[in-house]
C-alpha positions as CSV (number, residue, x, y, z in Angstrom):
1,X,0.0,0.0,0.0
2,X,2.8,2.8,0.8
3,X,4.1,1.9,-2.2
4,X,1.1,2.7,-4.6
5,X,0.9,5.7,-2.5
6,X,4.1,6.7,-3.1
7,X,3.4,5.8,-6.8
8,X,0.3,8.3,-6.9
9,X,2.3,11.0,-5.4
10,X,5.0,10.4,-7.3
11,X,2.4,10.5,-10.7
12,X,0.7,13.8,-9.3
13,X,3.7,15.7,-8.8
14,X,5.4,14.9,-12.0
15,X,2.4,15.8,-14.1
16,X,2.2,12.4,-15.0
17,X,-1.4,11.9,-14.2
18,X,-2.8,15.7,-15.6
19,X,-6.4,16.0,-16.5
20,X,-5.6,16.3,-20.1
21,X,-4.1,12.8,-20.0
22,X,-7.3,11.3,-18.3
23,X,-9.7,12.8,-20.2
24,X,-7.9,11.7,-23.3
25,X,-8.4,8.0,-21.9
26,X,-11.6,8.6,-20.9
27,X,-12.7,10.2,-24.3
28,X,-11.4,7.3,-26.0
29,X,-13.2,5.1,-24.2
30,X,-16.5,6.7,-24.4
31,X,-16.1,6.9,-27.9
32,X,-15.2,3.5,-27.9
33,X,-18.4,2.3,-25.6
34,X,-15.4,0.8,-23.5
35,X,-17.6,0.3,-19.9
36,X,-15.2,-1.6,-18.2
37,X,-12.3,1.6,-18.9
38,X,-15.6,3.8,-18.2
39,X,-15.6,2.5,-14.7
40,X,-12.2,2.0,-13.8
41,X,-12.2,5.7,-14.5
42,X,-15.0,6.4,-12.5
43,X,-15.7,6.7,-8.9
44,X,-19.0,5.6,-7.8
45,X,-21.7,6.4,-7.6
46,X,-22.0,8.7,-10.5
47,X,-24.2,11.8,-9.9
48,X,-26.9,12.2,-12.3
49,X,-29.1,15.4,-13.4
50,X,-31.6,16.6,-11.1
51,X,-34.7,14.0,-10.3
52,X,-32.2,10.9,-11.7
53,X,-30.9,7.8,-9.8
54,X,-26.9,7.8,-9.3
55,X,-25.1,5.2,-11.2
56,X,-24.1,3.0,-8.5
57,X,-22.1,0.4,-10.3
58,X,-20.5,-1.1,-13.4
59,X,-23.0,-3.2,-14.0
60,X,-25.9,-0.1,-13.8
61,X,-23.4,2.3,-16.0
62,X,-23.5,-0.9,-19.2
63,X,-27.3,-0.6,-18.8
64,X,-27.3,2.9,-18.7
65,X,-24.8,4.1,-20.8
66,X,-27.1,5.4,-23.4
67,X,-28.7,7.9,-20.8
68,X,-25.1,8.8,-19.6
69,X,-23.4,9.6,-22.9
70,X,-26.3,9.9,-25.5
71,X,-29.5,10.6,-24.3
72,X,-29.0,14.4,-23.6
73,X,-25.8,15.0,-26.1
74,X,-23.3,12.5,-28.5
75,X,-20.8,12.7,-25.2
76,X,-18.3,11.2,-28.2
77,X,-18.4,13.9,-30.7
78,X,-18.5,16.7,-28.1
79,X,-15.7,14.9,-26.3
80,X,-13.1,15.1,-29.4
81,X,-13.5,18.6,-29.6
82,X,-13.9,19.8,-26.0
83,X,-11.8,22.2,-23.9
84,X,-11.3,21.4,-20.6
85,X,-12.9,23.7,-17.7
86,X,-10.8,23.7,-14.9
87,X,-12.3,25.3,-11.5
88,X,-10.6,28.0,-10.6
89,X,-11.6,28.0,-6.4
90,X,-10.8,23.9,-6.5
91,X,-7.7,22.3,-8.7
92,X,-8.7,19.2,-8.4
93,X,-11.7,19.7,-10.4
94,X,-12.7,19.7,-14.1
95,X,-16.2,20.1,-16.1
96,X,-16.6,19.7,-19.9
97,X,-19.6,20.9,-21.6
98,X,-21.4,19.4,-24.3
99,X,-24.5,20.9,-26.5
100,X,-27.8,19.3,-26.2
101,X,-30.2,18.7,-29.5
102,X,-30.6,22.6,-29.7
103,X,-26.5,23.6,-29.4
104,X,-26.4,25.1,-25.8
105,X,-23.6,24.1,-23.8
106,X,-25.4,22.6,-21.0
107,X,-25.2,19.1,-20.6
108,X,-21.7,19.0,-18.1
109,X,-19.2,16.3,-17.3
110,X,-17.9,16.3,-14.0
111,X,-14.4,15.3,-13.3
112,X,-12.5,15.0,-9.3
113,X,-9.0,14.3,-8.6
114,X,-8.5,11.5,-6.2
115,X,-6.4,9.6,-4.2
116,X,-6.7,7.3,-7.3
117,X,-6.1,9.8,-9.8
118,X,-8.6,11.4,-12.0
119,X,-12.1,10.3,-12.3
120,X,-15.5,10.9,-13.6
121,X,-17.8,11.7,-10.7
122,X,-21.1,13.4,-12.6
123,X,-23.3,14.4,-15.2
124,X,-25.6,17.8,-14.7
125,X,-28.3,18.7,-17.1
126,X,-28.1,23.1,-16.2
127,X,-31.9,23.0,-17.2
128,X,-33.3,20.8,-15.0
């Protein structure tokens, strides 16, 4: 165990473990409908809009991955072209916003920094 903590410190003070380096793994894996990658880069359970379960496990994120990264926007397509939005009151957290049906920016991705690295935490519809 010190040893893998060592290891994450070591990764988060080198850089070697930025945002931009998860998100490209998790973008490829959404666009790849890659669940099991999904939720090793997830932590549990994943927030949903307002009024909506959480994801509370692997096996609920395969039967609801259609609601998570297609229902409300193509998750893929907006992830290949997004821009990062880091928070600038908390470091160790990231949004990405996609475009619903219409084009508004307001279906958002919610990424944390962890003990475990990087993960996705949430999905927020700002109309609902």
């Amino acid at each position: 165990m010190k040893t893998l903590t060592t290891l994450s410190l070591l990764l988060l003070l080198t850089g070697a473990d930025s945002a931009e380096t998860f998100f490209q793994s998790f973008k490829t894996a959404v666009s790849k409908h890659d669940v099991e990658t999904i939720a090793r880069l997830s932590k549990f359970p994943i927030e949903m809009s307002y009024g909506i379960p959480a994801i509370k496990t692997k096996v609920q994120l395969s039967k609801r991955y259609r609601q998570l990264f297609n229902e409300q926007t193509d998750a893929a397509a907006c992830f290949s072209k997004a821009t990062l939005e880091k928070d600038p009151e908390n470091p160790k957290h990231f949004s990405v916003a996609c475009p619903d049906v219409a084009g508004n920016p307001v279906v958002v991705y919610h990424f944390e920094q962890t003990k475990m690295g990087w993960k996705f935490t949430g999905l927020d519809n700002l109309n609902e």
